[in-house]
C-alpha positions in Angstrom: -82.6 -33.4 5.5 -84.9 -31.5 3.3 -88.4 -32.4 4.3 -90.3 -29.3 3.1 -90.4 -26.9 0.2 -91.9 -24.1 -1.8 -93.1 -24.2 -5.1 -92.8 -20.9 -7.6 -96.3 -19.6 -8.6 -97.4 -20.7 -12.1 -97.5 -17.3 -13.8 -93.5 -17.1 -12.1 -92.3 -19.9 -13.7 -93.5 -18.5 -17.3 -92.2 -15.3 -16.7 -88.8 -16.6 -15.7 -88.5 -18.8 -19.0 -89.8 -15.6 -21.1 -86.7 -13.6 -19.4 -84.3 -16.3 -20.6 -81.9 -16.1 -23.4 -83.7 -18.7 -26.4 -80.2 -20.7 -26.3 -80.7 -21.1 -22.4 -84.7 -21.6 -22.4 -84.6 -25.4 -22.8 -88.1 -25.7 -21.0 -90.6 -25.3 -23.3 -93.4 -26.8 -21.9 -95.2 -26.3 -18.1 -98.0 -28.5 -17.1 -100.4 -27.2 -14.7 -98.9 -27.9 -10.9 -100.6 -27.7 -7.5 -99.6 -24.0 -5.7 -97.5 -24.8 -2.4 -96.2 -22.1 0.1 -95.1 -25.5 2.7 -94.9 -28.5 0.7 -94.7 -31.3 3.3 -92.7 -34.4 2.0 -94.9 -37.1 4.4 -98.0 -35.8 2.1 -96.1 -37.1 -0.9 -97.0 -34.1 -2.8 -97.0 -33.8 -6.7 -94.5 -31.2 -7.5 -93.1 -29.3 -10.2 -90.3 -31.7 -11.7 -87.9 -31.6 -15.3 -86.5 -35.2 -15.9 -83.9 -36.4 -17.6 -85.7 -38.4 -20.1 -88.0 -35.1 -20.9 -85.8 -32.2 -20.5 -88.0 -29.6 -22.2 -90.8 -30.1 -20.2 -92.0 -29.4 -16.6 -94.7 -32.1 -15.0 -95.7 -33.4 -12.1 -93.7 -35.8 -10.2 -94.1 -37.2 -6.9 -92.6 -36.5 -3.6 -91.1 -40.1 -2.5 -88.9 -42.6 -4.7 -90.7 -45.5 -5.0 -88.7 -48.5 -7.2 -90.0 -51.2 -9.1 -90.3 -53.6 -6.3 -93.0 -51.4 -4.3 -96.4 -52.9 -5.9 -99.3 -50.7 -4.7 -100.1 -47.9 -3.0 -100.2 -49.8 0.7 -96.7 -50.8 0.0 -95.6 -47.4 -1.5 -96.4 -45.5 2.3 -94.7 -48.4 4.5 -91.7 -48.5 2.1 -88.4 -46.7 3.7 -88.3 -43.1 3.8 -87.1 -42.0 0.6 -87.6 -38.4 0.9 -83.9 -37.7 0.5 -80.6 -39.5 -0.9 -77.5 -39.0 0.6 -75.4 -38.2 -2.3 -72.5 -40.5 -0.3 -74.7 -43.7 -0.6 -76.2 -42.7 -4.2 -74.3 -45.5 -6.1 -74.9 -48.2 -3.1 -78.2 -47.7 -2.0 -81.0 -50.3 -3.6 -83.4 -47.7 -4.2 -81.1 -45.3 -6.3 -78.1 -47.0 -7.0 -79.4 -47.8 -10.9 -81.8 -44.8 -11.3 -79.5 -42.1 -10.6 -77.0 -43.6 -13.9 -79.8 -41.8 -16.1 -82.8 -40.8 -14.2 -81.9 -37.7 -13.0 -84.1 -34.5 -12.2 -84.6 -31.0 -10.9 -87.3 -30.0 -8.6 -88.7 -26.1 -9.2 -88.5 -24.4 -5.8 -88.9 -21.0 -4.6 -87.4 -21.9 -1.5 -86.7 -24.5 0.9 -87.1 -24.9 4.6 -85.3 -26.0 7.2 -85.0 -26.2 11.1 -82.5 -24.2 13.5 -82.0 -25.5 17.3 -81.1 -22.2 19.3 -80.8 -25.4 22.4 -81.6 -28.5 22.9 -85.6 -29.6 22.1 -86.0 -26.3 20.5 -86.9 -25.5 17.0 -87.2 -22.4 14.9 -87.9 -22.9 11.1 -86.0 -21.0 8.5 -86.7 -20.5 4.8 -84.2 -20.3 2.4 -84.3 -18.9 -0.9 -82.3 -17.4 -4.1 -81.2 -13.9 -3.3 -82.4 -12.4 -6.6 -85.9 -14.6 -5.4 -86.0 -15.7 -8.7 -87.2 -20.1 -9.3 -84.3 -22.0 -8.8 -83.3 -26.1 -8.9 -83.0 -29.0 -6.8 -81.0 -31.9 -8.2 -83.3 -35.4 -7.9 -83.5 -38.6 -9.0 -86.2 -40.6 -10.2 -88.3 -43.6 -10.9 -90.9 -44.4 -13.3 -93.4 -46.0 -11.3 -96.7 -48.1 -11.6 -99.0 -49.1 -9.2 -99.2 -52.8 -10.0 -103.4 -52.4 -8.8 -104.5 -49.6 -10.5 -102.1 -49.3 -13.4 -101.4 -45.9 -12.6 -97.9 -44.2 -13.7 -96.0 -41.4 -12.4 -92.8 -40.2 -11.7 -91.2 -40.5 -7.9 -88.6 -38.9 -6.5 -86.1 -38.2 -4.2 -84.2 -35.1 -3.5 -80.8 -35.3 -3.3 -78.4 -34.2 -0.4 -75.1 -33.0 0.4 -72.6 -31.5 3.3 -73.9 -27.9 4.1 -72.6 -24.9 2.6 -71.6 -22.3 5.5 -74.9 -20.7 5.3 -77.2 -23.6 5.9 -74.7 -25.2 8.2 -75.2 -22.1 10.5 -79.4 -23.2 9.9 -79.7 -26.5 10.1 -77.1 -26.7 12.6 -77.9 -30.5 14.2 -78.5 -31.7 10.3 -75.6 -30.4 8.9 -77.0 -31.2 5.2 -78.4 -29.3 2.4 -80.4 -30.4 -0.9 -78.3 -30.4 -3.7 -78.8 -27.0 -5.7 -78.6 -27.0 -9.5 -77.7 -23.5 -10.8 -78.9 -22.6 -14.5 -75.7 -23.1 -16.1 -75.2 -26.6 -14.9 -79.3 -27.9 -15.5 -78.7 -29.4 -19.0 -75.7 -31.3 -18.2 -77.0 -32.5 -14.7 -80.4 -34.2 -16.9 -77.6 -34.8 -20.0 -75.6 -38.1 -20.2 -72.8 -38.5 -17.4 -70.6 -41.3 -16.1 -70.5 -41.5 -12.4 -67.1 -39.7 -11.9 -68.9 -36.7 -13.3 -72.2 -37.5 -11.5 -69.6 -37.3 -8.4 -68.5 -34.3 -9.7 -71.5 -32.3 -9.9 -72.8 -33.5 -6.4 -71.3 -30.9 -4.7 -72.5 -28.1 -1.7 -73.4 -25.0 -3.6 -70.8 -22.2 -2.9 -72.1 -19.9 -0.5 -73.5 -15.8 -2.2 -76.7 -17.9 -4.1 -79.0 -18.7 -1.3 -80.4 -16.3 1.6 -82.6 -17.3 4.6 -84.5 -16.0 7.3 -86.9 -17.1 10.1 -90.4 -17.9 9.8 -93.2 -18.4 12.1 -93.1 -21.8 13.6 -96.7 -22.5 12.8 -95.0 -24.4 10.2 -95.1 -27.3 12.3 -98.3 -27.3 13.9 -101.0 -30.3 13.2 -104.2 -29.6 12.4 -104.4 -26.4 10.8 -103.4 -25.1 7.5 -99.6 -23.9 7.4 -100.1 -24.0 3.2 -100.1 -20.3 3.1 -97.9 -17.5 2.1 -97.5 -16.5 5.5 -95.1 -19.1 5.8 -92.9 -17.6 4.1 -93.0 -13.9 6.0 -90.1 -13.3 8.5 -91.0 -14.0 11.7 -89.2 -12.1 15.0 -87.9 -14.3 17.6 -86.7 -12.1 20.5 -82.8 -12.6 21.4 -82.7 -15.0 18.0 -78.9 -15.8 17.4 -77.9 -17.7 14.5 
């Protein structure tokens, strides 16, 4: 499961377009996005997102896939968790089985977290980045909602899942998934038309030499005070760690 994330600072997503090649920069346009060092996926955050219907442009989209049957905000938080999508139920499951044909997305992340169990009942978090640190993608899919009450539209999504690579099957060792990771030279097909075999096909564990990660301090978890801070991100030392 992927239940938390990182967002890339504003100024870093600009300057990563500006380094692009102009036949590769296909995102033109970057709305103003909340900053998250620990985004929390039961806050339903609004997050940097790229959709498929939109593809040269980075909004916000929210944390949570919510499909056209959810009415209102009351049933939107009591609807099932929808946080992640197993990409081995994708093409069954109600809630994505007709979105993910052509609403697909990518999430901007610095990083993603997730939990290592040295033993039983105990929990060390590890973050998980690009090695080169640069932004990088997570493939989604999507809904266009409204809230039948207020009227209000957004985008919802989920993040999409896979079997570990070796590296994050040695972190999130009871889990034993990973979100799916989109590298640059597979974004514009990934948001461009697809059948399902290639859908499939580009549902797959990212090879491991992309993605590094470390531990972090396990304030992470703690209720009640404010883990939204770039210290969440600093290596932490756990004394005899093995991993």
């Amino acid at each position: 499961m992927c239940n938390r994330v990182a967002t890339p600072e504003h100024d870093e997503l600009f300057s990563y377009f500006d380094k692009q090649a102009p036949s590769n920069r296909t995102i033109f346009k970057i709305d103003p996005y909340p900053q998250f060092y620990n985004a929390d996926s039961f806050t339903r955050p609004y997050l940097p997102f790229t959709a498929s219907d939109e593809p040269d442009r980075v909004q916000l989209a929210r944390w949570k896939l919510l499909p056209r049957s959810v009415k209102n905000e009351t049933e939107a938080v009591q609807y099932a968790n929808t946080f992640n999508a197993r990409s081995e139920e994708i093409f069954t499951k109600y809630s994505y089985r007709d979105a993910i044909k052509v609403n697909r997305g990518l999430l901007w992340v610095s990083g993603f977290f997730e939990p290592f169990h040295p033993r039983p009942k105990v929990t060390i978090p590890f973050f998980i980045r690009a090695k080169n640190r640069e932004p990088f993608t997570l493939g989604c899919v999507f809904t266009n909602w409204v809230d039948q009450e207020t009227g209000e539209a957004m985008k919802t999504f989920s993040i999409i899942t896979t079997p570990p690579n070796e590296l994050v099957s040695r972190i999130h060792n009871e889990g034993q998934r990973m979100p799916l990771v989109i590298p640059e030279d597979r974004r514009a097909a990934w948001l461009g038309p697809l059948n399902e075999a290639g859908i499939v096909a580009m549902m797959q564990p990212l090879p491991d030499g992309y993605l590094e990660g470390y531990p972090v301090s396990n304030m992470l978890y703690k209720r009640g005070v404010d883990n939204n801070t770039p210290e969440m991100q600093v290596p932490a030392e756990y004394p005899g760690l093995v991993w």
